[in-house]
C-alpha positions as CSV (number, residue, x, y, z in Angstrom):
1,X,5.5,47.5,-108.3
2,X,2.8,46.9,-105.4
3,X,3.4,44.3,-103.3
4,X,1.4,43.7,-100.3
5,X,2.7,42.1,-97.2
6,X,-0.4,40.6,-95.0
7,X,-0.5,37.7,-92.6
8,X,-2.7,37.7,-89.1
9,X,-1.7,40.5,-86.7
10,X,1.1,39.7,-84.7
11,X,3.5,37.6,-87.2
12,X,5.6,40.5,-88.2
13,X,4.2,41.9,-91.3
14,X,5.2,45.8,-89.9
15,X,8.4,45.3,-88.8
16,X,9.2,42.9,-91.8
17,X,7.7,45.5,-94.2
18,X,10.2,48.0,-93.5
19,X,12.6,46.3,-93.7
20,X,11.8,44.5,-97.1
21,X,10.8,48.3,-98.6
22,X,14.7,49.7,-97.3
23,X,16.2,46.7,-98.9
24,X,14.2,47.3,-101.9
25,X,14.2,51.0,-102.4
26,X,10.8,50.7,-101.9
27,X,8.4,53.2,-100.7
28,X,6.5,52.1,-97.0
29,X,2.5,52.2,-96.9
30,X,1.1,51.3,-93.9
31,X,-2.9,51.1,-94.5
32,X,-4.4,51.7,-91.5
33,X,-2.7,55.0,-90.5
34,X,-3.7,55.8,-94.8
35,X,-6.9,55.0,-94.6
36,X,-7.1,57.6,-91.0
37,X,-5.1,60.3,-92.8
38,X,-7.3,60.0,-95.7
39,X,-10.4,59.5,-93.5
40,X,-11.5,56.6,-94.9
41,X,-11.0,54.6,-92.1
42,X,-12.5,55.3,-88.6
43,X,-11.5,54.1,-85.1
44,X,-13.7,51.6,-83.6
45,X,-12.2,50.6,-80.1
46,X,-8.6,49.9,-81.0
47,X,-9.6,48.7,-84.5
48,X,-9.9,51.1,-87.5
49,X,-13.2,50.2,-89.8
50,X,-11.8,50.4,-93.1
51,X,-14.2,51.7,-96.1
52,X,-12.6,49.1,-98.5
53,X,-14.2,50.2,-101.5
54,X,-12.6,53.9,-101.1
55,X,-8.9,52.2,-100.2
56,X,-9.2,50.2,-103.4
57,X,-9.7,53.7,-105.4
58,X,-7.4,55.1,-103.5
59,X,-4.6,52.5,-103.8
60,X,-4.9,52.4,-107.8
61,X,-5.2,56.1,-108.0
62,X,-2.2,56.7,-106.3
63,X,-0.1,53.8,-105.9
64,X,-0.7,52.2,-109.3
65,X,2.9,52.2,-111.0
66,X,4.9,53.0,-108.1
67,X,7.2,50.8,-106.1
68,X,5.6,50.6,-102.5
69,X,5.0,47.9,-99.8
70,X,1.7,47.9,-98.3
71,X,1.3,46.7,-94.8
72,X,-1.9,45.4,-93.6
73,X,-3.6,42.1,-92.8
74,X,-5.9,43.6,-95.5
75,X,-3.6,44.2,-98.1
76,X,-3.8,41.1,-99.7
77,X,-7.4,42.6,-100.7
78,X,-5.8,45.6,-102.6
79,X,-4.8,45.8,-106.1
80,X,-1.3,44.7,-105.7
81,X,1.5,43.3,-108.1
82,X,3.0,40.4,-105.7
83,X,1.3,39.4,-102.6
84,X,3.6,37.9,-99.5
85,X,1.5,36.2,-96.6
86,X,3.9,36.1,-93.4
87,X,2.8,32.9,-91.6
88,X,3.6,31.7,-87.9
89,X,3.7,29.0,-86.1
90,X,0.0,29.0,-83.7
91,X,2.0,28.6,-80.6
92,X,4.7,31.4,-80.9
93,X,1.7,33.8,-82.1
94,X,-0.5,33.0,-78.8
95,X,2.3,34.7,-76.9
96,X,2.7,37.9,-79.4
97,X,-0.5,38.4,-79.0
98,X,-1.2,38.2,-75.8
99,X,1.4,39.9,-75.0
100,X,-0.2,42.9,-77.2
101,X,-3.2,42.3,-74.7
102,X,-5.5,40.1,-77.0
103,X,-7.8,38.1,-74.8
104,X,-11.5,36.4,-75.7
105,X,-12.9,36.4,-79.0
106,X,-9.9,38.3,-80.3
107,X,-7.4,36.0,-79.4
108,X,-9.5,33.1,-80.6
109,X,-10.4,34.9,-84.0
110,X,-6.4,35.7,-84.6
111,X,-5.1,32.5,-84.1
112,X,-8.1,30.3,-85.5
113,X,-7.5,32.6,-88.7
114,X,-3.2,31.6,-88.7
115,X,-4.2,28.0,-88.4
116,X,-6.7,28.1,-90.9
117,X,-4.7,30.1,-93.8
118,X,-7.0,32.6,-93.9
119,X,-5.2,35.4,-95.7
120,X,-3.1,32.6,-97.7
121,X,-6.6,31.7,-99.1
122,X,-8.2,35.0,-99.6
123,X,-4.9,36.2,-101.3
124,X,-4.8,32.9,-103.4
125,X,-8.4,34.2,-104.6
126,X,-7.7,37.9,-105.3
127,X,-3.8,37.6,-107.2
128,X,-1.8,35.5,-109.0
129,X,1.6,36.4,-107.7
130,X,1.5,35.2,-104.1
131,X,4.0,33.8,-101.9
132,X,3.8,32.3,-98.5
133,X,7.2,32.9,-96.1
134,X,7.5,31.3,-92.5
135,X,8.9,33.5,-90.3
136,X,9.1,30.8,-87.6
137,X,12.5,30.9,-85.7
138,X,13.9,33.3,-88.1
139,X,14.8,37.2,-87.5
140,X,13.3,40.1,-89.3
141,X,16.0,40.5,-91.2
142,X,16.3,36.8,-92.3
143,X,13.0,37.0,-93.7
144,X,12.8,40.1,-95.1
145,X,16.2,38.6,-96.7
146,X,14.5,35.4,-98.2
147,X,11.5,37.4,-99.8
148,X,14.0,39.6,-101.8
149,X,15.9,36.4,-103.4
150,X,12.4,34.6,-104.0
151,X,11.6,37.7,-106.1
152,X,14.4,38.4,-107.9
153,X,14.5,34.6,-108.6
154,X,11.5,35.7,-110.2
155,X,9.0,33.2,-107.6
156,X,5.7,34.4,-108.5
157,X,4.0,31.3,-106.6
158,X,5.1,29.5,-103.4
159,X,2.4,28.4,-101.6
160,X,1.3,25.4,-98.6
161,X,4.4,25.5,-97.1
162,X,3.1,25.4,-93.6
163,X,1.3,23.4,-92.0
164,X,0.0,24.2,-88.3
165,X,-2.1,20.7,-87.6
166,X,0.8,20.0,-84.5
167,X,-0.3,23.0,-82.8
168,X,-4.2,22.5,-83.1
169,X,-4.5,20.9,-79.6
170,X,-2.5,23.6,-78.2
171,X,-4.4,25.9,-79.6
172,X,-7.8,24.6,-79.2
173,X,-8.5,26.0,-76.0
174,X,-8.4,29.9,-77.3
175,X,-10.2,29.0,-80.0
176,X,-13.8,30.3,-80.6
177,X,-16.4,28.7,-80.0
């Protein structure tokens, strides 16, 4: 089984993955250091410009029918079995990533993109299996812990279970504009 674990940088999706392929046996993909192995994917700053096109190929071609975890904000794009979006709460993410140095149009981009369920949405139009997890206040392990028991209570669907509109005005500021 695919499943692809995406959410806005900084929620957790990395450390979370690991964690959730150990506990599953399963095998850990992460996409951007692929799609650079693979040269399909080229630096650009500290971004990597991904040729989706060639990932899709690549995933199906060699990933189809094995159990892996794919780890990527873009996953949710890839063919994929069960999709889980990692959300956070707005105000806990402006720290992460600024913390990881994100400033400007970055920042803005990052957290207007958590508020707005980007990936929830754009996962929501690409698969049918797709769950949506909070991490908020909870460790690694604990939600690495609650995606296992939603899938082997067989959840295929569990979605709008955040909602973000209490942190808007916090958040406005570092939005873009």
């Amino acid at each position: 089984m695919i499943i692809a674990v995406t959410g806005t940088p900084g929620v957790g999706k990395t450390t979370i993955s690991k964690l959730l392929a150990q506990k599953l046996g399963y095998e850990y993909i992460n996409i951007k250091e692929l799609a650079e192995e693979r040269s399909i994917g080229k630096k650009a700053g500290d971004e990597v410009e991904i040729d989706m096109e060639k990932l899709v190929e690549l995933v199906e071609r060699e990933f189809r029918g094995k159990d892996v975890i794919l780890d990527s904000h873009l996953s949710h794009l890839l063919p994929a079995d069960y999709v889980v979006v990692i959300r956070l709460n707005p105000e806990i993410l402006l720290e992460r990533l600024r913390e990881r140095g994100y400033h400007g149009d970055k920042l803005g981009e990052n957290l207007e993109a958590e508020l707005v369920d980007v990936c929830l949405v754009e996962a929501l139009e690409e698969h049918e299996n797709v769950v949506e997890v909070d991490a908020t206040g909870k460790s690694p392990e604990e939600v690495a812990d609650e995606v296992a028991a939603l899938m082997k209570e067989g959840i295929k669907k569990r979605v709008g279970i955040v909602d973000w509109s209490e942190s808007y005005e916090k958040i406005l500021p570092y939005l873009r504009r």
